[in-house]
C-alpha positions in Angstrom: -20.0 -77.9 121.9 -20.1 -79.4 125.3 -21.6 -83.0 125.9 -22.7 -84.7 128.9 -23.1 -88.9 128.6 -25.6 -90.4 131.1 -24.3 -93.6 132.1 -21.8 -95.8 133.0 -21.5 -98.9 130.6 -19.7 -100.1 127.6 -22.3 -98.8 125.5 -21.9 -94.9 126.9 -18.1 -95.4 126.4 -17.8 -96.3 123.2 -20.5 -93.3 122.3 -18.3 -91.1 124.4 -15.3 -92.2 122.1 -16.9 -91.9 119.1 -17.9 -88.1 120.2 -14.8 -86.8 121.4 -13.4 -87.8 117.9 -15.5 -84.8 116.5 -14.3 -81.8 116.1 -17.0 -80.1 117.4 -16.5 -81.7 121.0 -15.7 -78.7 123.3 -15.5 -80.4 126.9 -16.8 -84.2 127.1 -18.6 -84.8 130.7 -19.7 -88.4 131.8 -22.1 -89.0 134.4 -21.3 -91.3 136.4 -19.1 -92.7 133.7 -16.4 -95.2 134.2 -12.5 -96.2 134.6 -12.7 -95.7 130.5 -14.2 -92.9 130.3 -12.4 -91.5 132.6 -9.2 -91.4 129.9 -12.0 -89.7 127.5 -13.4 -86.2 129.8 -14.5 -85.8 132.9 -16.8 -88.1 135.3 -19.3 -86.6 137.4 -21.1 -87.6 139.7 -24.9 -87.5 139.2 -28.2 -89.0 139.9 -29.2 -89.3 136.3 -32.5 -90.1 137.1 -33.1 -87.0 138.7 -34.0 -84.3 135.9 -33.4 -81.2 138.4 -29.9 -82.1 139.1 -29.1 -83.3 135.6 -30.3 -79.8 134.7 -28.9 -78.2 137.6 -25.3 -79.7 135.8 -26.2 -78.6 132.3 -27.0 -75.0 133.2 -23.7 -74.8 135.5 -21.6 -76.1 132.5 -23.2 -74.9 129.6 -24.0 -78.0 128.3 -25.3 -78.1 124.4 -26.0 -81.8 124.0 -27.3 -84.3 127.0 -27.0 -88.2 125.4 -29.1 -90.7 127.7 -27.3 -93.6 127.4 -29.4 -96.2 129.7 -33.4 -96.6 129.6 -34.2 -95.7 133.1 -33.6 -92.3 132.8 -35.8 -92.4 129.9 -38.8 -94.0 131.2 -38.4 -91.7 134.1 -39.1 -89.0 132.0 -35.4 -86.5 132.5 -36.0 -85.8 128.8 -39.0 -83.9 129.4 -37.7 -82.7 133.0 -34.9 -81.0 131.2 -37.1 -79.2 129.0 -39.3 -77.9 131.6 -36.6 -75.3 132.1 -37.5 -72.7 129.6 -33.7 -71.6 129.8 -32.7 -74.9 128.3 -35.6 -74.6 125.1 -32.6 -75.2 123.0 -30.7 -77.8 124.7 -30.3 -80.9 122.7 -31.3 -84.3 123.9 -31.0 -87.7 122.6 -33.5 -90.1 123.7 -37.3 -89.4 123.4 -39.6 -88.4 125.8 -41.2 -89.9 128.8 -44.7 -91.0 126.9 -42.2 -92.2 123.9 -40.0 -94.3 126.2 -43.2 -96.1 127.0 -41.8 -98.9 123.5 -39.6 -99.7 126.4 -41.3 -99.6 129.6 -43.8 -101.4 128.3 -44.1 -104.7 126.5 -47.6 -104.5 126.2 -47.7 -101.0 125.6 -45.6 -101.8 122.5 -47.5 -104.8 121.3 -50.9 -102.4 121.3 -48.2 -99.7 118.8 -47.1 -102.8 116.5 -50.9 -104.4 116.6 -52.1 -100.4 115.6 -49.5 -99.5 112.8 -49.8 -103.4 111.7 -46.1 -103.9 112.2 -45.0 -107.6 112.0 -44.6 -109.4 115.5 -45.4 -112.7 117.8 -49.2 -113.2 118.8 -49.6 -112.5 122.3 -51.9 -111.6 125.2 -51.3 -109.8 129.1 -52.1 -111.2 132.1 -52.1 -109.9 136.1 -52.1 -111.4 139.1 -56.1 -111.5 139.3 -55.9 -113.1 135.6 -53.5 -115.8 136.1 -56.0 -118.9 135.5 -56.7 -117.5 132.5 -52.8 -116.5 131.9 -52.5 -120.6 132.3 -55.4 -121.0 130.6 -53.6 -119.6 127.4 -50.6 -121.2 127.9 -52.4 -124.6 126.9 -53.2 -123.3 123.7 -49.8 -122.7 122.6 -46.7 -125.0 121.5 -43.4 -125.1 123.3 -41.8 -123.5 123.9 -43.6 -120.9 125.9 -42.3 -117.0 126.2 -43.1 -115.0 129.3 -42.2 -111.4 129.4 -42.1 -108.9 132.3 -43.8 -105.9 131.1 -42.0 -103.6 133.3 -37.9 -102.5 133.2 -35.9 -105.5 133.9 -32.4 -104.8 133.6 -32.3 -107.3 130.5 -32.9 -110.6 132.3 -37.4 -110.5 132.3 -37.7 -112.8 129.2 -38.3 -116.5 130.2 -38.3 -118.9 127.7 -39.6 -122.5 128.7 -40.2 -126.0 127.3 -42.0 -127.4 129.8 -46.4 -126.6 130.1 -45.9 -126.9 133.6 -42.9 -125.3 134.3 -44.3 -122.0 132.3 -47.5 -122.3 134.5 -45.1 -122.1 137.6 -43.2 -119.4 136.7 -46.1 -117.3 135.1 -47.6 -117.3 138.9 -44.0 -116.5 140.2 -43.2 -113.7 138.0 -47.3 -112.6 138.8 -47.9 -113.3 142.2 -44.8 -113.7 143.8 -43.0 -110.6 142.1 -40.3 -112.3 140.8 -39.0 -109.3 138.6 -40.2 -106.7 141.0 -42.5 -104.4 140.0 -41.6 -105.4 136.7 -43.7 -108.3 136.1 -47.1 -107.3 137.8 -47.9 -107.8 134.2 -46.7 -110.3 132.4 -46.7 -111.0 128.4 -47.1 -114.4 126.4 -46.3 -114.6 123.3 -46.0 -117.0 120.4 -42.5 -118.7 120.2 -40.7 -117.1 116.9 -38.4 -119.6 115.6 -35.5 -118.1 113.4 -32.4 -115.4 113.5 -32.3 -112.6 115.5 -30.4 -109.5 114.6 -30.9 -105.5 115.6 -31.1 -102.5 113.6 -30.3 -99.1 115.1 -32.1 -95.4 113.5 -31.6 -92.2 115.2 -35.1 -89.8 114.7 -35.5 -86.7 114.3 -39.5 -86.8 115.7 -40.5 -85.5 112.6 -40.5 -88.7 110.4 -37.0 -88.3 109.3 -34.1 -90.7 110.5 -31.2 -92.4 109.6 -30.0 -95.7 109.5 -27.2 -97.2 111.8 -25.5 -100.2 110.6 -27.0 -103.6 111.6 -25.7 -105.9 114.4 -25.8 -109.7 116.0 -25.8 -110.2 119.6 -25.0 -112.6 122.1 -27.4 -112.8 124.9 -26.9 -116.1 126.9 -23.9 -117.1 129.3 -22.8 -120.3 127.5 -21.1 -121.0 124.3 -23.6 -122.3 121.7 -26.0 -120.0 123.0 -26.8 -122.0 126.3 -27.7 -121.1 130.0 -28.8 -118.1 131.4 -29.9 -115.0 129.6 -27.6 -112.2 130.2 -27.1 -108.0 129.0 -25.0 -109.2 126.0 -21.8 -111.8 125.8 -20.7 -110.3 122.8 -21.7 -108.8 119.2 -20.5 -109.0 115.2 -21.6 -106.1 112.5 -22.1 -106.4 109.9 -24.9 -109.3 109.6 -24.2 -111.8 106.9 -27.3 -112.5 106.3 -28.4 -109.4 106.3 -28.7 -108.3 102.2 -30.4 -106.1 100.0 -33.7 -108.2 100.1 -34.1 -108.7 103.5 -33.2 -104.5 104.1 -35.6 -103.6 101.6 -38.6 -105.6 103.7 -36.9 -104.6 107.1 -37.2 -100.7 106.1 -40.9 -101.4 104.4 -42.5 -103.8 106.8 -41.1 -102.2 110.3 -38.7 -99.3 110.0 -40.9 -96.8 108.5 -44.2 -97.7 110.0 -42.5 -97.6 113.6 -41.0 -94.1 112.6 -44.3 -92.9 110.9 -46.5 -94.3 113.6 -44.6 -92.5 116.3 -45.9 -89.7 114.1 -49.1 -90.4 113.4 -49.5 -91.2 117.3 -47.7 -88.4 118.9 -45.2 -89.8 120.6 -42.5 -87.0 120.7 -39.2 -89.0 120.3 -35.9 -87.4 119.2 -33.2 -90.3 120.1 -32.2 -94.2 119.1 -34.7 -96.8 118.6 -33.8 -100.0 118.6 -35.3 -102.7 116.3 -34.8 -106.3 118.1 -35.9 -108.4 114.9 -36.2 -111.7 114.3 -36.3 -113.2 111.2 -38.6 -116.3 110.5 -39.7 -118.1 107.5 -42.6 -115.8 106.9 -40.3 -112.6 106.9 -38.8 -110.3 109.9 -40.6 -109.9 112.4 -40.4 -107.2 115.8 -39.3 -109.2 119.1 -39.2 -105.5 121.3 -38.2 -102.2 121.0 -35.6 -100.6 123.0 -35.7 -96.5 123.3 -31.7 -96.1 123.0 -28.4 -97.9 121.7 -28.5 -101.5 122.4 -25.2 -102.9 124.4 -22.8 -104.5 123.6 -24.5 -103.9 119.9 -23.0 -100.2 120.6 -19.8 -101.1 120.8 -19.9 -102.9 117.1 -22.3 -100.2 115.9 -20.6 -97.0 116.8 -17.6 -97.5 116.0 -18.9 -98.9 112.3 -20.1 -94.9 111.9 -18.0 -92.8 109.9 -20.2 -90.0 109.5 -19.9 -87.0 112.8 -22.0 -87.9 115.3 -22.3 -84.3 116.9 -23.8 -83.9 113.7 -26.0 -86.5 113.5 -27.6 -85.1 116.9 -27.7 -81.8 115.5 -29.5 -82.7 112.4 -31.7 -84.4 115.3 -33.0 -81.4 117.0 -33.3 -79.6 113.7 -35.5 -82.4 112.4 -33.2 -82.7 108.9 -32.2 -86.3 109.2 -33.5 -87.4 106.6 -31.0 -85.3 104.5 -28.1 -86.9 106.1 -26.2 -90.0 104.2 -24.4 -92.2 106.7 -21.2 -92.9 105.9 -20.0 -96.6 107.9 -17.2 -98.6 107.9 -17.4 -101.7 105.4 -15.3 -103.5 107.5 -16.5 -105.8 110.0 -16.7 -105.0 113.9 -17.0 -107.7 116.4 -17.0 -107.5 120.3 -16.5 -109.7 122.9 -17.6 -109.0 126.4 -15.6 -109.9 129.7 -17.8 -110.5 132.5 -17.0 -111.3 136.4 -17.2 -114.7 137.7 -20.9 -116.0 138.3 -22.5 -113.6 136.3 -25.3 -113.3 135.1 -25.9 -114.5 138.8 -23.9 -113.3 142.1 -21.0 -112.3 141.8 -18.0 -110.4 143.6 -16.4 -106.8 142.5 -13.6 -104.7 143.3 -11.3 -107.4 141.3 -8.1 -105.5 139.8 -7.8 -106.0 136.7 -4.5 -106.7 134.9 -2.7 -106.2 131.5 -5.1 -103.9 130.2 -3.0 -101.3 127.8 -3.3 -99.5 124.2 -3.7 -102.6 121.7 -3.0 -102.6 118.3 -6.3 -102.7 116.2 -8.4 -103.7 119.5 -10.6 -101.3 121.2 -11.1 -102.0 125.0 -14.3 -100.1 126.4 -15.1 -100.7 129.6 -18.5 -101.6 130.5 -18.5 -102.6 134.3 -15.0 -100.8 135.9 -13.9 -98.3 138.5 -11.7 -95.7 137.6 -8.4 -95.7 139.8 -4.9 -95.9 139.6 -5.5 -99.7 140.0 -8.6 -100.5 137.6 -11.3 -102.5 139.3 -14.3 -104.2 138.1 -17.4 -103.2 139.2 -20.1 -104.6 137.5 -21.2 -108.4 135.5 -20.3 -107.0 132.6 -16.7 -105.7 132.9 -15.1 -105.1 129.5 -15.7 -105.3 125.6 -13.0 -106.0 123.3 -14.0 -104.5 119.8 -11.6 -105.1 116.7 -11.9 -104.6 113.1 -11.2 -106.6 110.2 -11.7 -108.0 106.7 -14.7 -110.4 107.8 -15.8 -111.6 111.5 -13.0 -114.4 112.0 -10.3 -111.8 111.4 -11.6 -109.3 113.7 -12.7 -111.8 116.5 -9.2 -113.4 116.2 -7.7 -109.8 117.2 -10.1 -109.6 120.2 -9.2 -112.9 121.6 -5.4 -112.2 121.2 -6.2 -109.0 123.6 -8.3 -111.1 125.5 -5.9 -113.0 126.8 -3.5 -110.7 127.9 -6.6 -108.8 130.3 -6.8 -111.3 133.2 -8.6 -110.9 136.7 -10.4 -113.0 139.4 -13.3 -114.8 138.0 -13.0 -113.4 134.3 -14.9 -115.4 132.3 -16.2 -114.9 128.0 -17.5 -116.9 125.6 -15.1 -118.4 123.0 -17.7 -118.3 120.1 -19.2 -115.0 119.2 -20.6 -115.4 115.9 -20.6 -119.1 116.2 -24.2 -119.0 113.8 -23.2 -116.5 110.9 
């Protein structure tokens, strides 16, 4: 079969990498891909966003399988662009459809699907720019520390969290008024503070109630080591998730997997594709901090490469709607990344760095999240490169991925020293 990848980051690389290992892969195309990918099939250059060119590709190629990587694409709505073509009726894709993609476009449009299908999550409430008194108003009726969420797409980085009353009331009316997400936060969510672990489950759905269950994962989200500083797209990511035992998936699957999967059902939201669980878990159970419509990242890179099963057919059983007959076979080992990232990231920072030292290593998997390809590898992005390893528990593998770590070296590289610091 031919594939075509949408996207360009470590978490379309290391999906690319898991799909070229099937034998079922024909020709592997990447769009726009990266100087990893690159090594796996061919880049292409495409405006993913753009359905009638993605489609324009797929019909010129004879494409069988389109993966969205990214969620822009999604919420733009190629998935249902692509199947506008009557010619491409049978054409699989993995991601759901624009009104489905909505869990991730929307925070408040995914607060009013948990509140319906009474799916565990923070209290909350949305404000505009015309309601931000009473967006204040609320504020003072909550405990620090307060949570402001763009509503919109924000590349990772529209979740404030604030310990200060005043400070929250400030940047409620600049995320409202003064746009400071963009378009993103003309509505703005509160919510309750959760206090607890966070961790992320992964299912692929067929749209028919069926799916399957991806192993679990642990992310890193801020810049500095004991989870300090800015929020960024992920500093690094461990799976499996100590914590994570038989009681805790029994109530996980119960409580939120298989009323999110049923409700999408019951409320006919047409999604064939990922969903992504971001949980938290507190001392009155787990409970749903967001959705995201496709493979988390840098959670991809620890949770793909876990999967033992084919992943062709996994997306076949997709588009069939016979997940649910499907046992997942994963690694028991443990998987744990840790993400390179340019200097001043998450805020400015230069590219076109070269990069040096990077090679085949020995039980470490480099995939490049944030990298042009070339005979001289640049970076390109605040997110340049994760270094995945296996091993008997987290220590052993993150003690692999630090030996590669630091033979990878260029201007600015910067990573945090204690992934998994909390497990």
């Amino acid at each position: 079969m031919n594939v075509l990848v949408l996207g360009s980051g470590g978490r379309e690389h290391a999906l690319s990498h898991k799909i070229v290992q099937s034998t079922k892969c024909e020709k592997l195309f990447i769009a726009p891909g990266n100087g990893g990918t690159a090594a796996l099939g061919e880049n292409v250059s495409l405006d993913i966003e753009s359905a009638a060119e993605v489609a324009a590709f797929v019909k010129a190629h004879a494409i069988d399988i389109v993966v969205i990587g990214p969620e822009a694409p999604l919420v733009a709505g190629v998935h249902d662009g692509l199947k506008s073509f009557p010619e491409l009726e049978n054409l699989v894709v993995v991601g759901p459809r624009q009104a489905a993609a909505e869990l991730e476009g929307s925070k408040d449009f995914a607060k009013e699907f948990m509140m319906r299908h009474n799916i565990p999550t923070a209290a909350y409430q949305t404000f505009t720019k015309d309601t931000l008194a009473e967006g204040q108003a609320f504020l003072e009726t909550l405990e620090a520390p307060y949570v402001l969420k763009a509503d919109g797409l924000a590349a990772g980085k529209g979740v404030l969290i604030i310990e200060d009353i005043d400070e929250a009331k400030e940047e409620l009316k600049n995320m409202l008024v003064d746009a400071k997400f963009g378009d993103a936060s003309s509505r703005v969510v509160i919510e309750e503070f959760l206090a607890g672990i966070e961790f992320s489950i992964f299912a692929l759905t067929d749209g028919k109630g069926g799916y399957a269950l991806l192993p679990e994962a642990k992310d890193y989200k801020r810049i500095g080591e004991g989870d300090t500083g800015l929020n960024t797209g992920g500093m690094g990511a461990v799976s499996p998730v100590p914590f994570f035992d038989e009681t805790l998936r029994e109530h996980t699957v119960r409580e939120i997997i298989e009323p999110t999967i049923q409700g999408l059902v019951k409320d006919n939201l047409p999604y064939q594709g990922f969903v992504f669980f971001g949980l938290i878990n507190t001392t009155k159970g787990p409970k749903v901090i967001e959705y995201n419509v496709r493979m988390g990242d840098p959670e991809t890179e620890v949770v793909i490469p876990r999967l033992e099963t084919d992943i062709i057919d996994l997306f076949v059983a997709m588009h069939n709607g016979t997940l649910g007959e499907i046992n997942v076979a994963v690694n028991p080992q443990t998987a744990a990344t840790v993400m390179a990232v340019s200097g001043g990231y998450p805020g400015s920072y230069e590219k076109g760095k070269v990069i040096a030292g990077l090679r085949e290593f020995e039980g470490t998997t480099v995939y490049h999240a944030g990298t042009n390809p070339g005979e001289q590898i640049t970076t390109s992005g605040g997110r340049v490169m994760a270094f995945t390893s296996f091993g008997a528990d987290k220590d052993e593998a993150l003690a692999k991925s630090y030996a590669a770590l630091k033979e990878v070296s260029y201007e600015g590289m910067n990573y945090r020293k204690d992934i998994g610091f909390d497990l």
